[in-house]
CHARMM-style PDB file with segment names, atoms N, HN, CA, C and O in Angstrom:
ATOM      1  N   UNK     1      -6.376 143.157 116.259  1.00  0.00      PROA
ATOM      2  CA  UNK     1      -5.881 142.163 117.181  1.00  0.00      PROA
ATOM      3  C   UNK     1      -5.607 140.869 116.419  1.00  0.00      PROA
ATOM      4  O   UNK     1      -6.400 140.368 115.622  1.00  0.00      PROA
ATOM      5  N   UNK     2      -4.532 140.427 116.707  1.00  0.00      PROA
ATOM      6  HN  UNK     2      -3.888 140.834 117.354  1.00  0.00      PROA
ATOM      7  CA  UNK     2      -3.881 138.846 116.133  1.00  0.00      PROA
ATOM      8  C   UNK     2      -4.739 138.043 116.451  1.00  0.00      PROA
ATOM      9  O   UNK     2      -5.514 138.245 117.387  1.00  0.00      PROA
ATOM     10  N   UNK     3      -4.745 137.029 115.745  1.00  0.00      PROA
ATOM     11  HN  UNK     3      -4.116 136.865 114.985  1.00  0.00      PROA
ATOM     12  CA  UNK     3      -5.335 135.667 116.034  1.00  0.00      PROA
ATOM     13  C   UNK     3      -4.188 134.195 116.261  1.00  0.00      PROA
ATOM     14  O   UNK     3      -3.080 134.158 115.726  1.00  0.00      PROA
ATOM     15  N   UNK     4      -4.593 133.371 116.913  1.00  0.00      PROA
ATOM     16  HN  UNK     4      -5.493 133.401 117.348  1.00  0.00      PROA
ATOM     17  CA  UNK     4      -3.489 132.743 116.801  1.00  0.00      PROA
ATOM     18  C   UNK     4      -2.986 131.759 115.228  1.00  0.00      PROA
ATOM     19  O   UNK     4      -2.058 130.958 115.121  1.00  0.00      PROA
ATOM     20  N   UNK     5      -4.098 132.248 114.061  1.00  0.00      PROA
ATOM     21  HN  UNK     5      -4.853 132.898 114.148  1.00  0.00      PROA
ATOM     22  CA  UNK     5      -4.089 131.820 112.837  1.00  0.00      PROA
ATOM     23  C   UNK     5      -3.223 132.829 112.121  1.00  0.00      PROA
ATOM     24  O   UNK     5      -2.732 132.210 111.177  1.00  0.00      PROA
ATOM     25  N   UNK     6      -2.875 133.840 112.107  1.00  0.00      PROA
ATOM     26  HN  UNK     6      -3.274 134.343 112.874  1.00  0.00      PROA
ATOM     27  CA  UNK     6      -1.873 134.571 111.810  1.00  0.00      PROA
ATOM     28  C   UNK     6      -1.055 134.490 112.402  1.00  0.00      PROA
ATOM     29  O   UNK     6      -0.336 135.477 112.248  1.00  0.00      PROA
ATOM     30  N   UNK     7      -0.500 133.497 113.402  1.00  0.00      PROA
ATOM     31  HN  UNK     7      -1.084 132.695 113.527  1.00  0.00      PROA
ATOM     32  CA  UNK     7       0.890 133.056 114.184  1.00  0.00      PROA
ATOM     33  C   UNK     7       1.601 132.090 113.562  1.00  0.00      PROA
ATOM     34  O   UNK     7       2.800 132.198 113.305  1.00  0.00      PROA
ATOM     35  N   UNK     8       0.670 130.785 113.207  1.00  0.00      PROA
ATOM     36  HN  UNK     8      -0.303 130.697 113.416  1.00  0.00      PROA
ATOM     37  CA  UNK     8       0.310 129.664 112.335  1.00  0.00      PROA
ATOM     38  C   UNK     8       0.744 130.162 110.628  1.00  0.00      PROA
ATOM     39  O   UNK     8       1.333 129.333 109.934  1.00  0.00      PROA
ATOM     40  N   UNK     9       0.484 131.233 110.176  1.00  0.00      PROA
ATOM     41  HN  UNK     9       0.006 131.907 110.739  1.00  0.00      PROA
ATOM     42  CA  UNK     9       1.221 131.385 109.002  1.00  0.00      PROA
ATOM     43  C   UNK     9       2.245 131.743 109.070  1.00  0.00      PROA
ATOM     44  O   UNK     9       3.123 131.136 108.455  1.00  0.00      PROA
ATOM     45  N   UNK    10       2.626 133.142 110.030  1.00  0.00      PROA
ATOM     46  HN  UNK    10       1.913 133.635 110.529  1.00  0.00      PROA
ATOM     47  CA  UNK    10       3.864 132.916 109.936  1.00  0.00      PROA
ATOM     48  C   UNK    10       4.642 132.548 110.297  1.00  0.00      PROA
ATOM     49  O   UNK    10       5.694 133.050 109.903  1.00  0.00      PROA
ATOM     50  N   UNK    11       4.737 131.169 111.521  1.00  0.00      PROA
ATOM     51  HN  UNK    11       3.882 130.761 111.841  1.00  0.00      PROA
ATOM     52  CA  UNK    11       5.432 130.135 111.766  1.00  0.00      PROA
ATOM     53  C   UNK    11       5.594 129.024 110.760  1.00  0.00      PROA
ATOM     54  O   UNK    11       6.710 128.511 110.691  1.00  0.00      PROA
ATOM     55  N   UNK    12       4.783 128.647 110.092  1.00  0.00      PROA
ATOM     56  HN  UNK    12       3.875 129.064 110.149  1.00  0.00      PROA
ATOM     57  CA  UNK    12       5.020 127.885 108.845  1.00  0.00      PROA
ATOM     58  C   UNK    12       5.728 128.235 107.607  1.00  0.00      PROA
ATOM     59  O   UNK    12       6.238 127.389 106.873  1.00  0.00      PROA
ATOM     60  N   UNK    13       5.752 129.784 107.343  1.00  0.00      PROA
ATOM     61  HN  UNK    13       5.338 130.471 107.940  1.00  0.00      PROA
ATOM     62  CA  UNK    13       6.222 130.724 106.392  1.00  0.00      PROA
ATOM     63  C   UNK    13       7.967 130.494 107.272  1.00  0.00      PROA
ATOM     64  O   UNK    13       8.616 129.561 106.799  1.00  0.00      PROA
ATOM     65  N   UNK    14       8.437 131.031 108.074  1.00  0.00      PROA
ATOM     66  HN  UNK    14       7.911 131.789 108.458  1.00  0.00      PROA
ATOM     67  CA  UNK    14       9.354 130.980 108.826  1.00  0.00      PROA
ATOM     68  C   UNK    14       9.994 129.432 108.855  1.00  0.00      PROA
ATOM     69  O   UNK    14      10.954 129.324 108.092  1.00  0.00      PROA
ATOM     70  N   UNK    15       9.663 128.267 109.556  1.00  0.00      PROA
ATOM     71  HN  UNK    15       8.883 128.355 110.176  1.00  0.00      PROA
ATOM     72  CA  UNK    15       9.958 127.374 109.394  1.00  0.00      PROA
ATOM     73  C   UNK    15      10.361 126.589 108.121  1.00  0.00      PROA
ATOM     74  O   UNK    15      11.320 125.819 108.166  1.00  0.00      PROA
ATOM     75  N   UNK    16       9.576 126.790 106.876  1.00  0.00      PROA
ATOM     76  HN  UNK    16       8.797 127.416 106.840  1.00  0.00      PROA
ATOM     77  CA  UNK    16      10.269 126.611 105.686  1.00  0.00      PROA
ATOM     78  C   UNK    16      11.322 127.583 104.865  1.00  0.00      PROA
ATOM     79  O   UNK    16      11.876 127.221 103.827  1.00  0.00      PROA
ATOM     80  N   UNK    17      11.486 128.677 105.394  1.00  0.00      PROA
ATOM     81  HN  UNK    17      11.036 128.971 106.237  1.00  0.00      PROA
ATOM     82  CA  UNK    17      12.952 129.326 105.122  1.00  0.00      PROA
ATOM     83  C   UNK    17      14.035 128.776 105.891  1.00  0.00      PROA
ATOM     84  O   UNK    17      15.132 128.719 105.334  1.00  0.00      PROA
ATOM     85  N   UNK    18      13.903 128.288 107.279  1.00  0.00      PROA
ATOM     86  HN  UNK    18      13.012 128.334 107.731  1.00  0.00      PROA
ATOM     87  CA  UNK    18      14.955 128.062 107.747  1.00  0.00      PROA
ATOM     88  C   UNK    18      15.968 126.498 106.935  1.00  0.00      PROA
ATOM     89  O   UNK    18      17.075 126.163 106.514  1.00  0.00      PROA
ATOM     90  N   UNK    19      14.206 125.893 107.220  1.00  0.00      PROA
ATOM     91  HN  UNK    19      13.306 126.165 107.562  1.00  0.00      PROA
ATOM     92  CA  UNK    19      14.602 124.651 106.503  1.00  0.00      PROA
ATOM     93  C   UNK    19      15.494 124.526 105.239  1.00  0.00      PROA
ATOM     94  O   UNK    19      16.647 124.094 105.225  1.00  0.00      PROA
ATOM     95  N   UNK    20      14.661 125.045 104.013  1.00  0.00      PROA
ATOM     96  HN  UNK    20      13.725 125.397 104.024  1.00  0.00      PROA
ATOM     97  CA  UNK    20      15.110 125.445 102.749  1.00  0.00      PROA
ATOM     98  C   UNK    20      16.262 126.216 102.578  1.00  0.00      PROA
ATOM     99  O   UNK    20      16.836 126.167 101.490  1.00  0.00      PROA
ATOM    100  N   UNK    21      16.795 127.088 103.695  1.00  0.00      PROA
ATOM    101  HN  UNK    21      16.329 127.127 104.579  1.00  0.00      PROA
ATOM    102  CA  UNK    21      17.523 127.928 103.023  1.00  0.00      PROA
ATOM    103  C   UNK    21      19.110 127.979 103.968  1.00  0.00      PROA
ATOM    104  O   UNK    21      20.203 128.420 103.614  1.00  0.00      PROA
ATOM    105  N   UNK    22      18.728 127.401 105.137  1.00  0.00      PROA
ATOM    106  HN  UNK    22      17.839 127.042 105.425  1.00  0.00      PROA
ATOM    107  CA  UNK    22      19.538 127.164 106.387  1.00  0.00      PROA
ATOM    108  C   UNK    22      20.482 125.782 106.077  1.00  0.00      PROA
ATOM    109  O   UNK    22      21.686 125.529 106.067  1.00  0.00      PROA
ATOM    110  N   UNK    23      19.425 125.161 105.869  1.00  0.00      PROA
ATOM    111  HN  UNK    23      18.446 125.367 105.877  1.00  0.00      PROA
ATOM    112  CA  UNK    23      19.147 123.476 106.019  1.00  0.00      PROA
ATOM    113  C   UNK    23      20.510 122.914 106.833  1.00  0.00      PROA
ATOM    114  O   UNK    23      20.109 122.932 107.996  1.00  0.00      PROA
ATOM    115  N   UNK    24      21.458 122.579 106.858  1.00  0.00      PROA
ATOM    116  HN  UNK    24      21.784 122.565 105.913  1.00  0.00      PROA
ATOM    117  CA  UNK    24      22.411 122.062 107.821  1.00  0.00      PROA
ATOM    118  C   UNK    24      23.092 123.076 108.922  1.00  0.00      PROA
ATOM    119  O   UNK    24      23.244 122.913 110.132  1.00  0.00      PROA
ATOM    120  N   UNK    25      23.499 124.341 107.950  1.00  0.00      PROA
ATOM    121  HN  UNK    25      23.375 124.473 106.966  1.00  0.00      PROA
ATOM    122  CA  UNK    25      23.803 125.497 109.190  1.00  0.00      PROA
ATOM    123  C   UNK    25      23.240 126.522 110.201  1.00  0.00      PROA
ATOM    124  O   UNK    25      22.059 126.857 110.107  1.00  0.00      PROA
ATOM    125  N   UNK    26      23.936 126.969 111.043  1.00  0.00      PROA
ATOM    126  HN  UNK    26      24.895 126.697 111.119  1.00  0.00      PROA
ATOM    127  CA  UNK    26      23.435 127.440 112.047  1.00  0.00      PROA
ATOM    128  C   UNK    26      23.560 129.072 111.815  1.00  0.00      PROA
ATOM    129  O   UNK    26      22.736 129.844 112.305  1.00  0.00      PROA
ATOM    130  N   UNK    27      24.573 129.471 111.090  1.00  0.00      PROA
ATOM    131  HN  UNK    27      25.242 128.844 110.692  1.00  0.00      PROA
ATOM    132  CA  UNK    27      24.123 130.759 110.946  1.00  0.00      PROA
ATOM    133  C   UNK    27      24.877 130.696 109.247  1.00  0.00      PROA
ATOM    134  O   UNK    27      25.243 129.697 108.629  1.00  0.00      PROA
ATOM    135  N   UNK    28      24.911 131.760 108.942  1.00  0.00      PROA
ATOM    136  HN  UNK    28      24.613 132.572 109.444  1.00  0.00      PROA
ATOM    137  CA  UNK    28      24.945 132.601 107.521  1.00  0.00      PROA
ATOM    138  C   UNK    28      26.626 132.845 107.233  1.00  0.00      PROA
ATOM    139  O   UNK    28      27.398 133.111 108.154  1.00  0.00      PROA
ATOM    140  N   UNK    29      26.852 132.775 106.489  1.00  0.00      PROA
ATOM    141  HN  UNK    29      26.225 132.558 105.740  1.00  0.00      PROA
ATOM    142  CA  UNK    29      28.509 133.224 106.530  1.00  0.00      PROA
ATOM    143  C   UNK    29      28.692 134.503 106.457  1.00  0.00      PROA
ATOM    144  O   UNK    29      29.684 134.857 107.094  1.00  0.00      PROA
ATOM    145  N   UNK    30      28.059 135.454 105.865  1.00  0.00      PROA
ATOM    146  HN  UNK    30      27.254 135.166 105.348  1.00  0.00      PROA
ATOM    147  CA  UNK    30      28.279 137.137 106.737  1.00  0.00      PROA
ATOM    148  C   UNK    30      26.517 137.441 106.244  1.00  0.00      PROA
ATOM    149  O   UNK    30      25.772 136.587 105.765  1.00  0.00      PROA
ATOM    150  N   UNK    31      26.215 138.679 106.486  1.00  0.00      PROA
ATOM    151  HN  UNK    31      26.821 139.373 106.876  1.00  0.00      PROA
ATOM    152  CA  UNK    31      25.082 139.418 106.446  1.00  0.00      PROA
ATOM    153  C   UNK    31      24.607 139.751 104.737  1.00  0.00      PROA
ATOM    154  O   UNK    31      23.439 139.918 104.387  1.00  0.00      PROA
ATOM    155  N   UNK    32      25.942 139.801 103.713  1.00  0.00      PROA
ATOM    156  HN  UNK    32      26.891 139.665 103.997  1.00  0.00      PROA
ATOM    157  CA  UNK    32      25.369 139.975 102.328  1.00  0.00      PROA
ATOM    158  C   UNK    32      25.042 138.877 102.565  1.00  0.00      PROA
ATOM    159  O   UNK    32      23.815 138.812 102.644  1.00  0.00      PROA
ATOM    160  N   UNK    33      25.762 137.499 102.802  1.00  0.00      PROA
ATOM    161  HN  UNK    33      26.759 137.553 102.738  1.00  0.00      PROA
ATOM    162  CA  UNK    33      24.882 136.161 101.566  1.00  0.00      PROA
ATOM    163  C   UNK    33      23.736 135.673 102.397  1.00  0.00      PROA
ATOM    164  O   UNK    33      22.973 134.838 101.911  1.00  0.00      PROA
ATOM    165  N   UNK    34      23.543 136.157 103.693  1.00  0.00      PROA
ATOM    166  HN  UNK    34      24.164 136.834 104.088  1.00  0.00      PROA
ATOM    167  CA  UNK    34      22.275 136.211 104.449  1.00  0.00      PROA
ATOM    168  C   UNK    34      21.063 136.953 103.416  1.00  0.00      PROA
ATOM    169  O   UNK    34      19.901 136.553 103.343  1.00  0.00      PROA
ATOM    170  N   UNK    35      21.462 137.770 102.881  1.00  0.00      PROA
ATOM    171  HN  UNK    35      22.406 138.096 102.941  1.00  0.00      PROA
ATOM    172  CA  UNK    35      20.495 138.945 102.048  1.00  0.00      PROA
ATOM    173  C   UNK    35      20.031 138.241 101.143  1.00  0.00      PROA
ATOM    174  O   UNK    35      18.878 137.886 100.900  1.00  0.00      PROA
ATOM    175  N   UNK    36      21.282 137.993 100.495  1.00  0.00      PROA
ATOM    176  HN  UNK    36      22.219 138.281 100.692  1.00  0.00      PROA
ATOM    177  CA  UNK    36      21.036 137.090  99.216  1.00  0.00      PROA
ATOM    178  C   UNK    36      20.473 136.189  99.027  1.00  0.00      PROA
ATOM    179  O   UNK    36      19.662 136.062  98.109  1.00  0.00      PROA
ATOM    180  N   UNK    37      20.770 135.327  99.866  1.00  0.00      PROA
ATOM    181  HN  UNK    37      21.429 135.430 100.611  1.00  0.00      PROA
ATOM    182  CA  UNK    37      19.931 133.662 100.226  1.00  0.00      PROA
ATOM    183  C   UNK    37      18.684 134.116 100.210  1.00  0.00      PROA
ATOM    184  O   UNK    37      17.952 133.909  99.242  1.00  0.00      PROA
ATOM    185  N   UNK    38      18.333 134.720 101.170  1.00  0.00      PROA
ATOM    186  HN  UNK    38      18.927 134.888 101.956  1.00  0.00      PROA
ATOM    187  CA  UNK    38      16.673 134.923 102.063  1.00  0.00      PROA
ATOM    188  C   UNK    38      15.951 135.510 100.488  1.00  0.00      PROA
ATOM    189  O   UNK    38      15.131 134.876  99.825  1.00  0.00      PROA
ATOM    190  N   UNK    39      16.486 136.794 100.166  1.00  0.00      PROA
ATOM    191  HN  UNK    39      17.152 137.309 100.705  1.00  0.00      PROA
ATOM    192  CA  UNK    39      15.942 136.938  98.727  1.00  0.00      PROA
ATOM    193  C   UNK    39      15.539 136.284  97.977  1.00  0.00      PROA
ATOM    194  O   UNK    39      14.369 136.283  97.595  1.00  0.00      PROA
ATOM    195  N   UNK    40      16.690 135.358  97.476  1.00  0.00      PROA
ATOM    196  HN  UNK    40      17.641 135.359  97.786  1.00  0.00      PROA
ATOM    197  CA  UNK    40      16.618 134.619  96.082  1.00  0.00      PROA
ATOM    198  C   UNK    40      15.341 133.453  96.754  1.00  0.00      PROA
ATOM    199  O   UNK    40      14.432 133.051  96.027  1.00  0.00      PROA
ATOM    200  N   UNK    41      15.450 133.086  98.016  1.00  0.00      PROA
ATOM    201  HN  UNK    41      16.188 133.413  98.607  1.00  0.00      PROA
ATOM    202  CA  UNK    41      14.337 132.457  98.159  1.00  0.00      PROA
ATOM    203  C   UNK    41      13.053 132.977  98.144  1.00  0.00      PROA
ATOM    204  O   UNK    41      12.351 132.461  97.274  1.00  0.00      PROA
ATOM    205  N   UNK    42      12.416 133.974  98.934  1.00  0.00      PROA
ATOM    206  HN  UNK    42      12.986 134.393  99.641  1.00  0.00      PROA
ATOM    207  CA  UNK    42      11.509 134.587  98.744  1.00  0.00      PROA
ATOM    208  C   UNK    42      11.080 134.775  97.215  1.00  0.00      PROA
ATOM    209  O   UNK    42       9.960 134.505  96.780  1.00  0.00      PROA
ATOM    210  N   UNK    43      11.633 135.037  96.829  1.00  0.00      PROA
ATOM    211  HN  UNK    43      12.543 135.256  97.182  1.00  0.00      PROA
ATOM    212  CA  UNK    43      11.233 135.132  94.884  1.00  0.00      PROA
ATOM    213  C   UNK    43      10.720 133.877  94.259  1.00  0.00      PROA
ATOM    214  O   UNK    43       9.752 133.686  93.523  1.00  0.00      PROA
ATOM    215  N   UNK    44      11.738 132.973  94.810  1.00  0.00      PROA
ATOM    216  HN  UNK    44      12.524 133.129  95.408  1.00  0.00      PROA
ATOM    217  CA  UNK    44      11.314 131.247  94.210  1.00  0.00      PROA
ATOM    218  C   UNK    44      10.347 131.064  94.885  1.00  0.00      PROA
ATOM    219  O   UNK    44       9.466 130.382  94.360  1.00  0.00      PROA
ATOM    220  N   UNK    45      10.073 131.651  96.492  1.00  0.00      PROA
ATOM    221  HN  UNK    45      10.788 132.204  96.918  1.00  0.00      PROA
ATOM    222  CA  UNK    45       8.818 131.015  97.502  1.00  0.00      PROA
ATOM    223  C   UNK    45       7.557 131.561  96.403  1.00  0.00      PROA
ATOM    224  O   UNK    45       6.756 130.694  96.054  1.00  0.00      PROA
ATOM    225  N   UNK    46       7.375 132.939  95.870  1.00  0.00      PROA
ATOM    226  HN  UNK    46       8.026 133.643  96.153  1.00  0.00      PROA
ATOM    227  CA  UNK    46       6.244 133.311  95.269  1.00  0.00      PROA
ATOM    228  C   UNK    46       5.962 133.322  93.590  1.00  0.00      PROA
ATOM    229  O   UNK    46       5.095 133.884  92.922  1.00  0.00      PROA
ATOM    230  N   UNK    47       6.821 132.653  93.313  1.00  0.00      PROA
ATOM    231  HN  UNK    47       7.525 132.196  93.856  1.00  0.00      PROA
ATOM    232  CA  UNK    47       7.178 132.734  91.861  1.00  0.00      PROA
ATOM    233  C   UNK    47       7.162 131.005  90.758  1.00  0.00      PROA
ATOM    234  O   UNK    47       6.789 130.730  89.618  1.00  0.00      PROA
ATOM    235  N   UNK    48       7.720 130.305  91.781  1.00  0.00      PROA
ATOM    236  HN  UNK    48       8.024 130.528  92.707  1.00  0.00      PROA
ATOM    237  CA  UNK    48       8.074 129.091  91.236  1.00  0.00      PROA
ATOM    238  C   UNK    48       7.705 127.681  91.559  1.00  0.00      PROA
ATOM    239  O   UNK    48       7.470 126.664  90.906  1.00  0.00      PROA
ATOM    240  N   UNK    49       7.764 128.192  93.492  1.00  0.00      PROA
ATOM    241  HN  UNK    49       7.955 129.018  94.023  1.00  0.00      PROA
ATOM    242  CA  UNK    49       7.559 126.859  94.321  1.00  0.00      PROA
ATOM    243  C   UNK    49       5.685 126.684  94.903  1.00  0.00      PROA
ATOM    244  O   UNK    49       4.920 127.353  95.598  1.00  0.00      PROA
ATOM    245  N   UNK    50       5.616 125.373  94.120  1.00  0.00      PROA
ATOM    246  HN  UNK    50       6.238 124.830  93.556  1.00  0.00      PROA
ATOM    247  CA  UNK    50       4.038 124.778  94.305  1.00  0.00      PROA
ATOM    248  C   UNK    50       3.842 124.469  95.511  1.00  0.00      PROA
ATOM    249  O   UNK    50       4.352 123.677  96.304  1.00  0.00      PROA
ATOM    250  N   UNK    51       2.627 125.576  95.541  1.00  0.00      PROA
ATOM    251  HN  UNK    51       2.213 126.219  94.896  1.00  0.00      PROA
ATOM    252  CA  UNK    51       1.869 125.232  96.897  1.00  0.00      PROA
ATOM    253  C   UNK    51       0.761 124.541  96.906  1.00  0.00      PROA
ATOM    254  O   UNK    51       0.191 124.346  95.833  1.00  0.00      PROA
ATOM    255  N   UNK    52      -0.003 123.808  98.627  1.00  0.00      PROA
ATOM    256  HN  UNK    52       0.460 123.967  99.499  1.00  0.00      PROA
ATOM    257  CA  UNK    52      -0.591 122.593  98.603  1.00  0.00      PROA
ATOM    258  C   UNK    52      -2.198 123.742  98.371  1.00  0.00      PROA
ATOM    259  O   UNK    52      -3.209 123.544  97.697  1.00  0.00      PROA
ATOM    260  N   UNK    53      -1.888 124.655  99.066  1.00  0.00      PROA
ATOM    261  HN  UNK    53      -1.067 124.816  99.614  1.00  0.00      PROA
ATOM    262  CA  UNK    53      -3.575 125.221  99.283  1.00  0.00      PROA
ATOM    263  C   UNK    53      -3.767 126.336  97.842  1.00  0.00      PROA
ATOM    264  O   UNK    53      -4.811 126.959  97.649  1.00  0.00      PROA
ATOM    265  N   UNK    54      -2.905 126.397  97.193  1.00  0.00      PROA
ATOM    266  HN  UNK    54      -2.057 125.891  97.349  1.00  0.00      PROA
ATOM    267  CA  UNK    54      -3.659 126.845  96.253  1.00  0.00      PROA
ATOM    268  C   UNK    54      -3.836 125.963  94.563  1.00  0.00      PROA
ATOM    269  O   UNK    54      -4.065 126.410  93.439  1.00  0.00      PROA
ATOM    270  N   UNK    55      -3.603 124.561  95.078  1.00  0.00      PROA
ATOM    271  HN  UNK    55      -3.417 124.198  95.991  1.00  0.00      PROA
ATOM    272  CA  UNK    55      -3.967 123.552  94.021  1.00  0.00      PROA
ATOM    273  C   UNK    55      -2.697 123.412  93.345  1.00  0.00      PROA
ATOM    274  O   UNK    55      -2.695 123.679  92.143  1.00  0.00      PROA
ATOM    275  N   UNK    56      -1.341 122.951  94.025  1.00  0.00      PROA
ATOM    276  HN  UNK    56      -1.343 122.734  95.001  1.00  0.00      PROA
ATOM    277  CA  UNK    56      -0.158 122.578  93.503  1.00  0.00      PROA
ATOM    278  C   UNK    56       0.203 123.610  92.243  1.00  0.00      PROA
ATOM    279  O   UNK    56       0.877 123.355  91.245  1.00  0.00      PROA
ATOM    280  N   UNK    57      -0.503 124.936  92.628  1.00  0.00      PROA
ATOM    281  HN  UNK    57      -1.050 125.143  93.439  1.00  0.00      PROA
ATOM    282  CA  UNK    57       0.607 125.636  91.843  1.00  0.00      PROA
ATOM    283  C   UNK    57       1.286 127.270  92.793  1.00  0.00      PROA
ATOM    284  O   UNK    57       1.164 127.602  93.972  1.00  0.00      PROA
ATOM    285  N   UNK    58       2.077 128.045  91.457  1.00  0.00      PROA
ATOM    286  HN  UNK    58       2.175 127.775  90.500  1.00  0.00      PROA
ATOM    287  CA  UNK    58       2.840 128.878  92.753  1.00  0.00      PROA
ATOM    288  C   UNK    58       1.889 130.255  92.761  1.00  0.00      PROA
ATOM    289  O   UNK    58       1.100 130.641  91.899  1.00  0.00      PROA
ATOM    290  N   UNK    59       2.230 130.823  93.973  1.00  0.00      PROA
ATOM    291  HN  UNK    59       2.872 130.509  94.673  1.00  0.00      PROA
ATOM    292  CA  UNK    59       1.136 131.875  94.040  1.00  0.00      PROA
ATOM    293  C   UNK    59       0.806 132.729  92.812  1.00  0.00      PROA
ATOM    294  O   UNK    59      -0.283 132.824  92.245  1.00  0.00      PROA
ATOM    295  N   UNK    60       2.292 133.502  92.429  1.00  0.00      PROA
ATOM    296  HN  UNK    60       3.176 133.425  92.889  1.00  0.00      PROA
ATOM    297  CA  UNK    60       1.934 133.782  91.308  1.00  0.00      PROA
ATOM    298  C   UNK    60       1.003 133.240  89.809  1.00  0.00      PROA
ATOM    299  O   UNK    60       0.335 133.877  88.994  1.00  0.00      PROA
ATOM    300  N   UNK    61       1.263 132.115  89.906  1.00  0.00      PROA
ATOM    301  HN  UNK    61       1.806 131.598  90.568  1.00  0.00      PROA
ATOM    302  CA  UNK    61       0.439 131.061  88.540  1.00  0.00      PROA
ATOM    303  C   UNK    61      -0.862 131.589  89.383  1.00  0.00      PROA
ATOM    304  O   UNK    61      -1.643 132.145  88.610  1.00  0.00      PROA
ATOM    305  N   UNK    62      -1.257 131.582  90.524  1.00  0.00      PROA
ATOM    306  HN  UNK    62      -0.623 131.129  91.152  1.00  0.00      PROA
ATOM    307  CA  UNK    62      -2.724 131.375  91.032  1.00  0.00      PROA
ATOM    308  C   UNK    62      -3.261 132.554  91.074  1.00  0.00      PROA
ATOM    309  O   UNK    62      -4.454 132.590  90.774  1.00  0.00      PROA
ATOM    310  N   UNK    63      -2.808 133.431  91.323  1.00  0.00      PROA
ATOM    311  HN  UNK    63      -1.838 133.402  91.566  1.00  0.00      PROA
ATOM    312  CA  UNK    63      -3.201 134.882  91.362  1.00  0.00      PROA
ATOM    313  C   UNK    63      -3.699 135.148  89.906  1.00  0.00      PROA
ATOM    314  O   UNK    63      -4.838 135.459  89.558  1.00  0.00      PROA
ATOM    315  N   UNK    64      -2.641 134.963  89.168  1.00  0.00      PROA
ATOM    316  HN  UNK    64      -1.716 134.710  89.450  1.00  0.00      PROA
ATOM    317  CA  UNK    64      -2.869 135.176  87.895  1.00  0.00      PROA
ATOM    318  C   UNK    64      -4.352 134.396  86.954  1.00  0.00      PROA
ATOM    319  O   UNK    64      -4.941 134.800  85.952  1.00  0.00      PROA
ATOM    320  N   UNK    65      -4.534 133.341  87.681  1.00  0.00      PROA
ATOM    321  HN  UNK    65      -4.055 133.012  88.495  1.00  0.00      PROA
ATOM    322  CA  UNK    65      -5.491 132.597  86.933  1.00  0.00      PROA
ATOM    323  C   UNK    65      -6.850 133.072  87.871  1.00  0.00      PROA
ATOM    324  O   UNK    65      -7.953 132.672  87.497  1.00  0.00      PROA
ATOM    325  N   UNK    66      -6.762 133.835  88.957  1.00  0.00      PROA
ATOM    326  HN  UNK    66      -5.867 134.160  89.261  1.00  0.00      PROA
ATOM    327  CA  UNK    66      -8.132 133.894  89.396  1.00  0.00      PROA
ATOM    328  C   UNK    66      -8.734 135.440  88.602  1.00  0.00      PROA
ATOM    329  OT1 UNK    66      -9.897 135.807  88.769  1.00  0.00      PROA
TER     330      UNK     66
END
């Protein structure tokens, strides 16, 4: 059973793709560069871009160092 703390992540997870990857438009110009976008972000989301809760670095760096 869900909690409403697993709603909370992935509304925050969600809300910064739209932001980041949307940012002025309302939809996608067809379904590949929809793919593409959402991808290439997801990769930078776990790969590159510093996060606050795991001590300003990216998941990967953190995983790796625990």
């Amino acid at each position: 059973m869900g909690t409403s703390a697993d709603n909370a992540l992935a509304e925050s997870f969600n809300s910064a793709l739209k932001r980041e990857v949307l940012q002025d438009r309302k939809v996608f110009d067809n379904h590949l560069v929809c793919r593409r976008e959402v991808f290439y972000w997801c990769t930078r989301y776990n790969t590159h871009r510093l996060h606050t809760w795991c001590g300003y670095l990216s998941p990967d760096d953190y995983e790796a160092a625990a």
